[in-house]
Backbone as CSV, one residue per row, in Angstrom:
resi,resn,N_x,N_y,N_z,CA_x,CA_y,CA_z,C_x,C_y,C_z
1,UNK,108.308,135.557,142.972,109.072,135.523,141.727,110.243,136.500,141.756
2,UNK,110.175,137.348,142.124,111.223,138.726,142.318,112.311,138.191,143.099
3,UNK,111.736,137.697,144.549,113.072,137.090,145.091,113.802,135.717,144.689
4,UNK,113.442,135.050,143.624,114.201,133.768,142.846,114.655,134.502,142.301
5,UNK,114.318,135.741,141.479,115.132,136.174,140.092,116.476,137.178,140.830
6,UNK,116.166,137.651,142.332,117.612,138.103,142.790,117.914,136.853,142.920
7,UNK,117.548,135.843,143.960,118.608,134.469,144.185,119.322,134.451,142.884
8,UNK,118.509,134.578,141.610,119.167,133.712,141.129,120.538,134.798,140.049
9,UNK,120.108,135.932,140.324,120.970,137.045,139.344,122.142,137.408,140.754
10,UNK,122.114,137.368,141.717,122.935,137.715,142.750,124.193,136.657,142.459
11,UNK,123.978,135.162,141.744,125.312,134.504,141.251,125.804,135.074,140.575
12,UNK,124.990,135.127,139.135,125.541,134.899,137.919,126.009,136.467,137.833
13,UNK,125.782,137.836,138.522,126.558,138.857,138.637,127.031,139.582,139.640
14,UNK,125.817,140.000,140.684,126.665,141.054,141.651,127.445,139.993,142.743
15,UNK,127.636,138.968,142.786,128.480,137.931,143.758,128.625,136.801,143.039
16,UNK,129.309,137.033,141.513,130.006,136.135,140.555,130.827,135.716,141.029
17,UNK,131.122,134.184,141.740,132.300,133.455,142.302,134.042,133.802,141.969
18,UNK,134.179,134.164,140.430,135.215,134.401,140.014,135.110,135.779,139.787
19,UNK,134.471,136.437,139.015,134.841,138.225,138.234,134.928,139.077,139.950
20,UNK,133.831,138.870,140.742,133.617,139.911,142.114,134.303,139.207,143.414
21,UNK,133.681,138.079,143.712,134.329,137.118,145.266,135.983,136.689,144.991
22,UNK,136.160,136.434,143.653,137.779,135.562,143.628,137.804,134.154,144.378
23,UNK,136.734,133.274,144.053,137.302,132.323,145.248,136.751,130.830,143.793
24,UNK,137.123,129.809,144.368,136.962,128.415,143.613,137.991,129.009,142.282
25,UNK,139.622,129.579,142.377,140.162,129.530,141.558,140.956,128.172,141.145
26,UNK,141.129,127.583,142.089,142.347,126.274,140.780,141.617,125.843,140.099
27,UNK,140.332,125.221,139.545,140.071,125.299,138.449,139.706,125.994,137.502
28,UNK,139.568,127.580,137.748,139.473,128.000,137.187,140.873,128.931,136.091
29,UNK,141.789,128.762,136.822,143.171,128.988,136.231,143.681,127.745,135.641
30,UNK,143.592,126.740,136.056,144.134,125.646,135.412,143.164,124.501,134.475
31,UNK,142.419,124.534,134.390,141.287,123.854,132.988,140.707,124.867,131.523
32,UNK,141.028,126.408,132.140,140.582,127.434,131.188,140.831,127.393,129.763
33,UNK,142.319,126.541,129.441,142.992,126.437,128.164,142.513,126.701,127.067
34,UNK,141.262,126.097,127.165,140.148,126.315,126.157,139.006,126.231,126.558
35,UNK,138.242,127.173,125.659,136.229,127.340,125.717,135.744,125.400,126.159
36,UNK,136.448,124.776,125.145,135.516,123.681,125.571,135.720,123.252,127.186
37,UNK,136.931,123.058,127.333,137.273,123.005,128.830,136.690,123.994,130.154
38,UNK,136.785,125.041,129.583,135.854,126.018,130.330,134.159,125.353,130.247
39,UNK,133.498,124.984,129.437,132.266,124.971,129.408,131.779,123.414,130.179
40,UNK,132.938,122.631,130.013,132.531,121.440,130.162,132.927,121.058,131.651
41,UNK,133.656,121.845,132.685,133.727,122.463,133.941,132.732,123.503,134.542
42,UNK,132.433,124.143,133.928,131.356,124.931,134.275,129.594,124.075,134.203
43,UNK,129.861,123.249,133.018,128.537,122.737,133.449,128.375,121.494,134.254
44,UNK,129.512,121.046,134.852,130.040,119.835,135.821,129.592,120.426,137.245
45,UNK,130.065,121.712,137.343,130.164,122.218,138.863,128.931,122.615,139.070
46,UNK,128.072,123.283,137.907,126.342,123.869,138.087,125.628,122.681,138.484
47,UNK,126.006,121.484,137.754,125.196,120.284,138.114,124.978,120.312,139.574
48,UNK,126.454,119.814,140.056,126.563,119.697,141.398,126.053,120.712,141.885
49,UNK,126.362,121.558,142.098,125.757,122.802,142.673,124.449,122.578,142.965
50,UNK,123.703,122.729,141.554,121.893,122.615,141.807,121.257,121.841,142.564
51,UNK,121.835,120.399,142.131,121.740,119.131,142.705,121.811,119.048,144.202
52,UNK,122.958,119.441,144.463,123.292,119.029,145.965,122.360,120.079,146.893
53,UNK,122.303,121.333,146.353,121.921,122.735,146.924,120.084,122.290,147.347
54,UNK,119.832,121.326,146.387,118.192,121.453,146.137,118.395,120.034,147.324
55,UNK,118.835,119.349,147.238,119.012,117.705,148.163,119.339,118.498,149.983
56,UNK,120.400,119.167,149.768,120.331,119.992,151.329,119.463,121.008,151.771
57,UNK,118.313,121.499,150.996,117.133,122.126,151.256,116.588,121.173,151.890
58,UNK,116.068,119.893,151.153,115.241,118.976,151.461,115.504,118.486,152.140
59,UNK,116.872,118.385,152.662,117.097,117.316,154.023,117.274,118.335,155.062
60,UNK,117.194,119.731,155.183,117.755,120.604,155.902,116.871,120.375,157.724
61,UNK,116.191,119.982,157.415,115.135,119.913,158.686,115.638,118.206,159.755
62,UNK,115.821,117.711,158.452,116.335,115.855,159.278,117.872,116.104,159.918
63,UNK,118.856,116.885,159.110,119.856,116.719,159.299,120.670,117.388,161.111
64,UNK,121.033,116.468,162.055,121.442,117.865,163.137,122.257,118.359,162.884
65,UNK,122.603,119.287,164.102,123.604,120.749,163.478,124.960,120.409,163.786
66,UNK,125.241,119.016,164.413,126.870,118.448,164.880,127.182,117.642,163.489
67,UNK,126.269,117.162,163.157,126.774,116.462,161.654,126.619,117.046,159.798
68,UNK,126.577,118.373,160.453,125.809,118.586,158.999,126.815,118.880,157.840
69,UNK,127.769,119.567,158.514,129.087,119.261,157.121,129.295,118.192,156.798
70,UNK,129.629,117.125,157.113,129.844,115.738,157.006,128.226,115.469,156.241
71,UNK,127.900,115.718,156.225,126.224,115.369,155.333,125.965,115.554,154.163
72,UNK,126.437,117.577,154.103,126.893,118.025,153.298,127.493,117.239,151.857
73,UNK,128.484,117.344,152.598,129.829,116.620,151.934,129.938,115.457,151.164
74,UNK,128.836,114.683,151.920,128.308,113.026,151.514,127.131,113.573,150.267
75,UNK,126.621,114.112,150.217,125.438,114.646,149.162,126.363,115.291,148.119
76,UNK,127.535,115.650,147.944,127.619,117.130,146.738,128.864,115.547,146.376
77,UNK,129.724,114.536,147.410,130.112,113.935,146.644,129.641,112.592,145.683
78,UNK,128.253,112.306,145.968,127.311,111.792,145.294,127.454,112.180,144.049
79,UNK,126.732,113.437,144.161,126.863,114.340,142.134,127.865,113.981,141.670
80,UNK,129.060,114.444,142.406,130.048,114.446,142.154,130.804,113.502,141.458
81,UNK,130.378,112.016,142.019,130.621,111.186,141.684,129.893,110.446,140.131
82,UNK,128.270,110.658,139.935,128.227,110.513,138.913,128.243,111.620,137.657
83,UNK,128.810,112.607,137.745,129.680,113.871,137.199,130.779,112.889,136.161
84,UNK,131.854,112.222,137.276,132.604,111.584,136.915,132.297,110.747,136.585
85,UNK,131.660,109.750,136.490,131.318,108.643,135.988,130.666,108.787,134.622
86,UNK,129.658,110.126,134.091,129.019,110.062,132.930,130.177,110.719,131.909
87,UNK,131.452,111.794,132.344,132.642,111.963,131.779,132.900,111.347,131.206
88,UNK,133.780,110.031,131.924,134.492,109.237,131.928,133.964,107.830,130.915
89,UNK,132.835,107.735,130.835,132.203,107.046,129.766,131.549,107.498,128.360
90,UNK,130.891,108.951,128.635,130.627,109.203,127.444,131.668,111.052,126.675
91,UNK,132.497,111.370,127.707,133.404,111.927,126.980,134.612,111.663,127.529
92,UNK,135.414,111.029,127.260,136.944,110.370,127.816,138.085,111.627,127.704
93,UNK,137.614,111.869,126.314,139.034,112.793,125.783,138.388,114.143,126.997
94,UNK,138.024,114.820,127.334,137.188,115.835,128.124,137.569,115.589,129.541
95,UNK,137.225,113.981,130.261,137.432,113.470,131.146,139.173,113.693,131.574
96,UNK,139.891,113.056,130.388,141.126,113.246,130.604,142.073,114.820,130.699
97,UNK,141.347,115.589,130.293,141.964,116.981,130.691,141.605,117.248,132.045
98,UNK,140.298,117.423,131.943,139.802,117.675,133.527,140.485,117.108,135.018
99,UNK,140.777,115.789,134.189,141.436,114.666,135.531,141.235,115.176,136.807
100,UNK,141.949,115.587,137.546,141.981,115.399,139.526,140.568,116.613,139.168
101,UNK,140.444,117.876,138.611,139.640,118.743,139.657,138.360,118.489,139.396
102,UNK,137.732,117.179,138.733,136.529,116.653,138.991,136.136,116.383,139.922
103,UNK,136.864,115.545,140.524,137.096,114.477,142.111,137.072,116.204,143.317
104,UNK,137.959,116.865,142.753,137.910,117.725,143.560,136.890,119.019,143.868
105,UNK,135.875,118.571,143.043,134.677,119.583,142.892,133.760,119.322,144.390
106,UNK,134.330,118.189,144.941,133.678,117.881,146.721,133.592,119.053,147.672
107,UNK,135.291,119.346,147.465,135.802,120.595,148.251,135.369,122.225,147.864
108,UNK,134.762,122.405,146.270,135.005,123.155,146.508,134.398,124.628,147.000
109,UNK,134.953,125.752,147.456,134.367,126.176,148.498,132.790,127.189,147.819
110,UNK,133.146,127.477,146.676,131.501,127.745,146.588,130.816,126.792,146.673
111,UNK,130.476,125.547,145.970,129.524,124.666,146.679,128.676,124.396,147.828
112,UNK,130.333,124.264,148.790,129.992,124.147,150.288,129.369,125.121,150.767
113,UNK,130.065,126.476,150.256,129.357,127.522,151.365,128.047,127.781,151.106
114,UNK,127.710,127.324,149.644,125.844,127.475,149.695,125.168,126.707,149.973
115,UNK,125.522,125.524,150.240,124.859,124.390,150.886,125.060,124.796,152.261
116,UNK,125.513,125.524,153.358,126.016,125.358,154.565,125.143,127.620,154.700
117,UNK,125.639,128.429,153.672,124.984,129.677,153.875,123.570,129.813,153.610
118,UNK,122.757,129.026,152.682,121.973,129.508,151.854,120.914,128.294,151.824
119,UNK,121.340,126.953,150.897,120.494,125.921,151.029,119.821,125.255,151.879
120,UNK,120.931,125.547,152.852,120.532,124.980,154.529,119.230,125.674,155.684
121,UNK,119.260,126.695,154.871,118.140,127.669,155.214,116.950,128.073,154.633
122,UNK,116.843,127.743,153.330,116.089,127.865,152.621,115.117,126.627,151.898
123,UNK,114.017,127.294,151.437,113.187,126.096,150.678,114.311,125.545,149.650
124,UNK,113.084,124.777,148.366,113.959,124.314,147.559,114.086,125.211,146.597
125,UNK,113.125,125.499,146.318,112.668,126.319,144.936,113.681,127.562,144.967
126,UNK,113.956,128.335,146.361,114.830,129.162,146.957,116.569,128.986,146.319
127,UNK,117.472,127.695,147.293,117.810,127.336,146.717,118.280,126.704,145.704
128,UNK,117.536,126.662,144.637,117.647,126.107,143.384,117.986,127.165,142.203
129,UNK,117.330,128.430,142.763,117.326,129.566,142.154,118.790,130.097,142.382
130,UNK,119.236,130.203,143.659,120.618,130.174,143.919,121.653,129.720,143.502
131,UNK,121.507,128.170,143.455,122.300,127.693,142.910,122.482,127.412,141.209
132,UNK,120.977,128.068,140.626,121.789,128.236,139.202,122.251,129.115,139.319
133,UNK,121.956,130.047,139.636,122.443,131.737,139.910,124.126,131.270,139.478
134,UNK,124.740,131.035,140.511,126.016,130.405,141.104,126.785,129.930,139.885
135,UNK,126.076,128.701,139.619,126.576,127.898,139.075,126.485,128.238,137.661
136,UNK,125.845,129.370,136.591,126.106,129.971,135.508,126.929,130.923,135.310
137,UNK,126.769,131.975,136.480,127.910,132.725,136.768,129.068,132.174,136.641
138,UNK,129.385,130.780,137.404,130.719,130.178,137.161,131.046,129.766,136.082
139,UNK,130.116,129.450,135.574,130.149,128.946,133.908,130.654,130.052,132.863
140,UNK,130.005,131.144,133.021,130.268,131.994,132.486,131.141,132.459,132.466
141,UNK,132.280,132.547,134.065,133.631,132.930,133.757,134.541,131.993,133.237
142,UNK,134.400,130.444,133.541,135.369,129.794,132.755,135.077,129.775,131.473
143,UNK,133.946,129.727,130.900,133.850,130.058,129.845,134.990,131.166,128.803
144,UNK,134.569,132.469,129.752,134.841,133.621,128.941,136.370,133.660,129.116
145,UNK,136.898,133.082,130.012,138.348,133.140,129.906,138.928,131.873,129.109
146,UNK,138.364,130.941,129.208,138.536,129.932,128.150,138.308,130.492,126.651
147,UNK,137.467,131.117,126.152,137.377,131.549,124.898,138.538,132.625,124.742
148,UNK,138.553,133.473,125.610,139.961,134.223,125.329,141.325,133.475,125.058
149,UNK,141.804,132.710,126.055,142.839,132.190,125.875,143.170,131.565,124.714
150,UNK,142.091,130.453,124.214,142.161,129.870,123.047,142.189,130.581,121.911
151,UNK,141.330,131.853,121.973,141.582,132.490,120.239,142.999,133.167,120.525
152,UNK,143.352,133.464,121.778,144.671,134.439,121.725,145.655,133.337,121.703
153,UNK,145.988,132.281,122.557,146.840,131.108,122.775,146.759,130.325,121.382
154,UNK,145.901,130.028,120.461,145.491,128.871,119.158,145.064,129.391,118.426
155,UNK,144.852,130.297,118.380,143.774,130.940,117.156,142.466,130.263,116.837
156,UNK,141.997,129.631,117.607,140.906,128.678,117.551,140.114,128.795,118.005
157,UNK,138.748,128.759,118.109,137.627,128.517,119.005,136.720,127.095,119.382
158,UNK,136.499,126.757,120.450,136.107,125.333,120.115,136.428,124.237,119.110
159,UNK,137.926,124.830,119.179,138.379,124.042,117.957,138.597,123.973,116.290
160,UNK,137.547,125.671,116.175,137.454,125.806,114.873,138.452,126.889,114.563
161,UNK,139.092,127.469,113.640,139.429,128.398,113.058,139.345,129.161,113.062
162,UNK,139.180,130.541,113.897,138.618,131.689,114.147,139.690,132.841,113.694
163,UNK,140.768,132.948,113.896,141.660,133.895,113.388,142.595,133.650,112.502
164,UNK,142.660,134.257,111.398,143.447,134.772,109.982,144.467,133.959,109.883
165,UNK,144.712,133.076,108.377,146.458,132.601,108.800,147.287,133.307,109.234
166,UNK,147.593,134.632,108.742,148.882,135.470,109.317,148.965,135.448,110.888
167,UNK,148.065,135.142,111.984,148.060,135.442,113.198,148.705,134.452,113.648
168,UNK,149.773,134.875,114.756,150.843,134.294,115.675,150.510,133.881,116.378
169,UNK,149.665,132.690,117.128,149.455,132.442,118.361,150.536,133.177,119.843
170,UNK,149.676,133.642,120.579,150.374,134.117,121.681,150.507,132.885,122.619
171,UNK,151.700,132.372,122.627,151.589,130.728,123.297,151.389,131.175,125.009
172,UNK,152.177,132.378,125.565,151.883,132.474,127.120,150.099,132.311,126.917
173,UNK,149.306,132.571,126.534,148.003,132.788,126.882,147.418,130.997,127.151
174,UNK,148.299,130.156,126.976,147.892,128.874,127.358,148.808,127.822,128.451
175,UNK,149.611,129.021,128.519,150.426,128.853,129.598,149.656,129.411,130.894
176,UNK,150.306,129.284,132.270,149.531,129.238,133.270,149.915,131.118,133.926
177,UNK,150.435,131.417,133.328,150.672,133.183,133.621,149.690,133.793,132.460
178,UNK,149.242,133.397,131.442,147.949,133.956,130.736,146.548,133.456,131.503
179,UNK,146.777,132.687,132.220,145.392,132.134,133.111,145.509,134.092,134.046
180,UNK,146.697,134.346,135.088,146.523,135.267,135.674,146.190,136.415,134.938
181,UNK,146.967,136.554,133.768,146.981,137.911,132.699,145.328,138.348,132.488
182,UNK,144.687,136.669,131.406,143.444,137.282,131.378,142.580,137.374,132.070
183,UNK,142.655,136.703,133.139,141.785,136.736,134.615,141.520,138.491,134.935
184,UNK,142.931,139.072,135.209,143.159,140.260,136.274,142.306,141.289,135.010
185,UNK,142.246,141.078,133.509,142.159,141.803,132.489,140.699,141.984,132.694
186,UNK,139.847,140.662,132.379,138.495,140.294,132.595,137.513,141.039,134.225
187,UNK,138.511,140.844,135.322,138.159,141.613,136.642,137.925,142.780,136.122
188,UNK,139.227,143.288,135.641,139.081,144.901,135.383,137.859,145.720,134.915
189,UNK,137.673,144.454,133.293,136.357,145.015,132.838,135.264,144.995,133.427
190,UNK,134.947,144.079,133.947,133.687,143.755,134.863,133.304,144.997,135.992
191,UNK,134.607,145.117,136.950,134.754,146.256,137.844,134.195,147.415,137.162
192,UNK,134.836,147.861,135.975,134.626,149.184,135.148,132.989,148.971,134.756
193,UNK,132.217,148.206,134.151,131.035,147.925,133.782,130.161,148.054,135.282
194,UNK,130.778,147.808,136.526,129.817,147.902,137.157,129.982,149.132,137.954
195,UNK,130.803,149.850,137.768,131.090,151.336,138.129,130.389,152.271,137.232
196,UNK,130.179,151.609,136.390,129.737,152.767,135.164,128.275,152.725,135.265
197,UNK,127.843,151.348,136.096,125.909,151.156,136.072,125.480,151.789,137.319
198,UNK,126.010,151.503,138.248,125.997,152.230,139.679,125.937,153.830,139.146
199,UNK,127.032,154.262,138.602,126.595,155.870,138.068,125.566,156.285,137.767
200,UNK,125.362,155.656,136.631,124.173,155.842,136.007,123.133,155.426,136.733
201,UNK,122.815,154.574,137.458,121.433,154.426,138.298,121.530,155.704,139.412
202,UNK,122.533,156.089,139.710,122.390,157.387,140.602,122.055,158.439,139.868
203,UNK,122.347,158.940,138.673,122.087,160.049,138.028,120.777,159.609,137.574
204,UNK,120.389,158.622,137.316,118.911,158.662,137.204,118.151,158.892,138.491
């Protein structure tokens, strides 16, 4: 039990895809606009993630070692594919923001590398733990930069009303230089929060 609950806390904080590694950014700079967009990307890519991560455990023993990216690849674009397909029918308007980096959730490189570092080596139960790990963590940052942008960019939250009539929308924050602004802002804090726990576990 101890080692699922690191698998699975080693995503969602000390090797958070976006706040610590920096990597699987174009969608995460460019769908952020808003919380809903953030959430509804984040829980697209966990799917896949889990899905594919738990399917390349299970095949990890059949598959040889000259074909296994290509195997890979064929399994995460499966999800992938009905990802897009349950979008595209039961939320359109959602579907249509998202457009290309659905399709492009095949490539991208957290996925792969835990299916190819981690899943490929491990049971299921192992990787599964991993890959929520992963895949909430990711959630969590498009999320949290999606909710920023939108109350600072719209004054809105999920669409609702969240800040005062008098407030000015800050329109860069939905522009694609507030994707970098609150990104580098959000790193910062995170960095500082985990400088400040490291202290403190030493002085204890």
């Amino acid at each position: 039990m101890l080692k699922l609950w690191k698998d699975f806390w080693r995503g969602v904080w000390d090797d958070n895809t976006i706040f610590r590694l920096q990597i699987g950014m174009c969608p995460t700079l460019a769908v952020t606009t808003s919380a809903q967009n953030g959430l509804a990307m984040g829980l697209a890519t966990t799917f896949v993630l889990v899905c594919a991560s738990a399917m390349v455990s299970l095949v990890r023993k059949l598959v040889p070692k000259e074909v296994r990216i290509p195997v890979y690849v064929v399994i995460i674009a499966t999800f992938v594919t009905i990802v897009d397909l349950f979008l595209k029918a039961g939320f359109p308007d959602i579907h249509a923001v998202l457009g290309i980096f659905i399709p492009l959730i095949v490539v991208n490189c957290v996925i792969l590398a835990r299916a190819e570092a981690f899943a490929s080596k491990m049971p299921v139960h192992r990787a599964i733990a991993d890959a929520l790990g992963m895949g909430i963590g990711f959630l969590v940052a498009l999320l949290t930069l999606g909710s920023i942008r939108e109350i600072l960019g719209m004054g809105t939250w999920f669409g609702m009303q969240v800040m005062p009539a008098s407030f000015v929308p800050w329109s860069i924050m939905v522009l694609p230089p507030g994707a970098f602004i609150t990104l580098g802002f959000v790193v910062a804090a995170v960095n500082l929060i985990s400088r400040q726990s490291a202290a403190s576990s030493q002085s204890s």
